[in-house]
Each structure stands twice: as C-alpha cells, then as structure tokens.
Steps between C-alpha positions, in 0.01 A plus 500: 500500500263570773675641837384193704735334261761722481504471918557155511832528291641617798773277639363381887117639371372180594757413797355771653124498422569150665649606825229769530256256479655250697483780765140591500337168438781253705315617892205451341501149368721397831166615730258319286726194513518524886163545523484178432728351743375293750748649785445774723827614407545742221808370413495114572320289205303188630253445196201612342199583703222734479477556881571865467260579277266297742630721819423847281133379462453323811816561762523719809559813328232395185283803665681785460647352164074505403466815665767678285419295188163643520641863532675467267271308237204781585747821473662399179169401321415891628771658419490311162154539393539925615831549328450348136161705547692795579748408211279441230325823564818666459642309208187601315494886606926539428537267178082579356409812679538824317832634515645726822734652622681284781427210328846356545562635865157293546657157405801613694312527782307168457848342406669635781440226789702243318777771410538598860668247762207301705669600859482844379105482361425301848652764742353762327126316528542474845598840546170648300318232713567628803495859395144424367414371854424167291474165749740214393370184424349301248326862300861624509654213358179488198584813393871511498472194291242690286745765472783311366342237302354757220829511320530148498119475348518789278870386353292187230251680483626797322691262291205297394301845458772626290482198270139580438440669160289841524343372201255234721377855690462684189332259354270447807462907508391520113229210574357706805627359761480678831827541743362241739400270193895570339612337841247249603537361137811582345796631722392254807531172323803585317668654789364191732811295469741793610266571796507132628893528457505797760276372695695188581795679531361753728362247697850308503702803613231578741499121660858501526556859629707503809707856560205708478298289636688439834576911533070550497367167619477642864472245796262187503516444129708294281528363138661244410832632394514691818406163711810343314729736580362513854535125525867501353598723793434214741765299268373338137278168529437284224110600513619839395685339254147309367294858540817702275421245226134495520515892432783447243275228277239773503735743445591323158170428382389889547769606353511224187104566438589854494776455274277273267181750480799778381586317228131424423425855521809614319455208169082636507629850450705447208276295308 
C-alpha cells in the first residue's frame, strides 16, 4: 500500500484537507466574484458588470496601475531570464561538474532563500544595500529579485537534469563531441523543458513579489503588488478587486504551464 494511501485511512484526512482548502482558496474565489459586481461596494451585490475591469484599463488611477504593471512586467522578465541562466549554470556544474568538496554546502546555499523567512532575506538586502552605498530603485529591486528567484529556477531544473541518463553524454563524448557540442545538442534540448519550468516560475515569484520588494523599492517606484497594497490603505475598491484577479489568472496559468512542462520533462526522462 503506497503511503498516500495509507494517509487517507485516517479518520477526518479528508475533513481536514477540505477545511484547509476551503481556507486558502475561499478569499480568493470571493474577490474574483466581486470583481464582477457592478456596485462600488465590496460587499453589496447589484449584478454582473465588467466596469471594473474597464476602470483598471481606463479609470482615474489606470496610470499608475500601467505604470506599475510595466515595472513589474519588465523586472520579472529580468529577473527571470538572469536567474534560470544563473540556475542552469549551476545545476550543470553541482549535478555534471566533476566532483568537490562543498558540493552540498553549494546547493545549501542556492536553496537557502526559500528556507529562510522572506522578511528576514528582505531586511537583510536592504541592509547590504545601503552598506554597499547601492541607490534604491528600480536596479535594487532587479537584483533582489535576481537573487531570490535562482532557487526557484534551479529547483526543476535539477530535477529534469537528474532524470537525464549519463549515457546520452557518453555517448555524445565517444562520437567526438566537444563540451559546447554535448550541450548545444544533447543536454540543452533534453534539459529545455525543465528550464522553461523555472523560468516561468521565476518569473511568477518575481511578478508577484511584494515583502522584498517594498523593503528595496525606494521612493518614486512601484509594482504592482506594492500599488495594491498602497491602494488598499486608502480603503479596498472594487477596481482593486478586478486588478487582484487579473494577477491571480496569470498567476494560475504560470504556475499550471510550469507544472505541465515538469511532467513533460519528468515522463521524457524516464523513457
């Protein structure tokens, strides 16, 4: 019997898994529902309308909502692109490299930013920033983001490079192949699936960043989740309501296409 299984023999097991999720999702699916609400009240329901959605685009505050949106978008493609970069450089020098000592404390260290709390990780960038004389602003927030997305990149794609056989590079090797030609032509494609993964989620953790992000942002700049949370001060409209969504829906699909190249990656390696 296989543990997942032998869990759900557990009397309440799926009581509980139900009130969890009842707890996590439930806020969520109430906002998108009001988001749709054609009353400037958050709490009073007067129909279906998309006027909200309208007002993010094309209302009073659709500037700074652009503004941020376009911080946002630009940093987290950055930050993205840098990281799994970064991360696949790494994955391939720890899991294919020749063997060496700190080994371990080097995924340890590339592990560590989601081990560590986020409050913790942001204080303690803002304290090296302004040790370092560094200005805060849009370059601070680019390479905090950096910082902390490579675990999030490297993460599937040391699990798709650890499905890969050494038997492809071996092969590759015995045939001639040059280190650049092993990669371009061998390790690349077949590692191409766990890249994209990181790369979404990087850029997913990135877009959606706020705790760092506010503590190194400096004045004049915002991103999105930091313009929502500014906006919420001044008491929650349903526009904000309409914007949470928006970032939710591509929230999911990040996370889903990540999810799906995974698999992809995971069922190529074991065939």
């Amino acid at each position: 019997m296989s543990k997942v299984a032998y869990v759900k023999r557990y009397t309440g097991f799926l009581t509980m898994t139900m009130v969890c999720l009842t707890i996590l999702y439930a806020p969520l699916i109430i906002v998108a529902i009001y988001s749709f609400n054609s009353s400037p009240s958050i709490i009073v329901w007067e129909g279906l309308s998309l006027h909200w959605y309208w007002d993010v685009f094309f209302g009073i505050e659709s500037g700074k909502f652009k503004t941020a949106a376009w911080n946002s978008l630009s940093i987290a493609v950055m930050a993205s692109l840098t990281s799994t970069t970064i991360a696949t450089a790494a994955a391939i020098g720890i899991l294919r490299g020749r063997a060496f000592r700190g080994r371990n404390l080097s995924f340890m260290l590339i592990s560590m930013p989601i081990m560590v709390p986020e409050i913790v990780t942001a204080v303690a960038t803002l304290i090296f920033f302004s040790a370092i004389g560094f200005v805060l602003g849009y370059s601070s927030i680019l390479v905090a983001h950096i910082v902390f997305c490579i675990p999030f990149a490297y993460l599937p794609i040391a699990a798709r490079l650890r499905g890969i056989e050494p038997v492809f590079e071996e092969a590759a090797l015995d045939l001639y192949a040059s280190r650049g030609q092993l990669f371009r032509h061998v390790i690349f494609p077949m590692l191409l699936p766990g890249i994209l993964a990181g790369l979404l989620l990087a850029f997913i953790v990135s877009l959606d960043d706020f705790i760092i992000t506010n503590f190194v942002k400096g004045a004049g700049i915002e991103t999105l989740p930091t313009a929502i949370f500014g906006a919420v001060k001044q008491g929650i409209k349903p526009n904000i309501m309409a914007l949470s969504t928006i970032m939710l829906l591509v929230s999911i699909v990040c996370v889903t296409l990540s999810y799906l190249l995974s698999r992809v990656g995971s069922h190529g390696g074991r065939e």
